[in-house]
C-alpha positions, 0 to 999 in steps of 0.5 A: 653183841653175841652172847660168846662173845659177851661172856669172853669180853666179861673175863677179859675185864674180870678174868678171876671171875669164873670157878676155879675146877680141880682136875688131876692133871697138873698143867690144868692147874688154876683152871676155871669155869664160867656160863656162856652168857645167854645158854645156861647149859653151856660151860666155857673153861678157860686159864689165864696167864698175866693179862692173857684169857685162854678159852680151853673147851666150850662144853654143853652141861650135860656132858660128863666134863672131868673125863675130858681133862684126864 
């Protein structure tokens, strides 16, 4: 299995796995951030709604990321 595809089946079973990342903008509240399986410098941010896992950005960490929320 690809590796994405292994790390969005992990948060699929566990979807409170990631860390919760604080931005100021109100509607990404409860955002999370997980590592893609298999690339140590990629960073998957996702939410969650009830049962539903919704990947929001996939960003290399060397990316500056809290600019991109604001």
């Amino acid at each position: 299995m690809p590796t994405l595809e292994a790390t969005v089946a992990q948060l699929v079973a566990l979807p409170g796995m990631g860390s919760v990342r604080q931005f100021r903008r109100t509607d990404l509240k409860g955002v999370r951030m997980i590592p893609v399986t298999g690339f140590e410098h990629y960073l998957l941010f996702y939410s969650t709604t009830g049962t539903r896992v919704k990947v929001l950005r996939i960003l290399h960490t060397a990316r500056d990321f809290p600019p991109l929320f604001a």
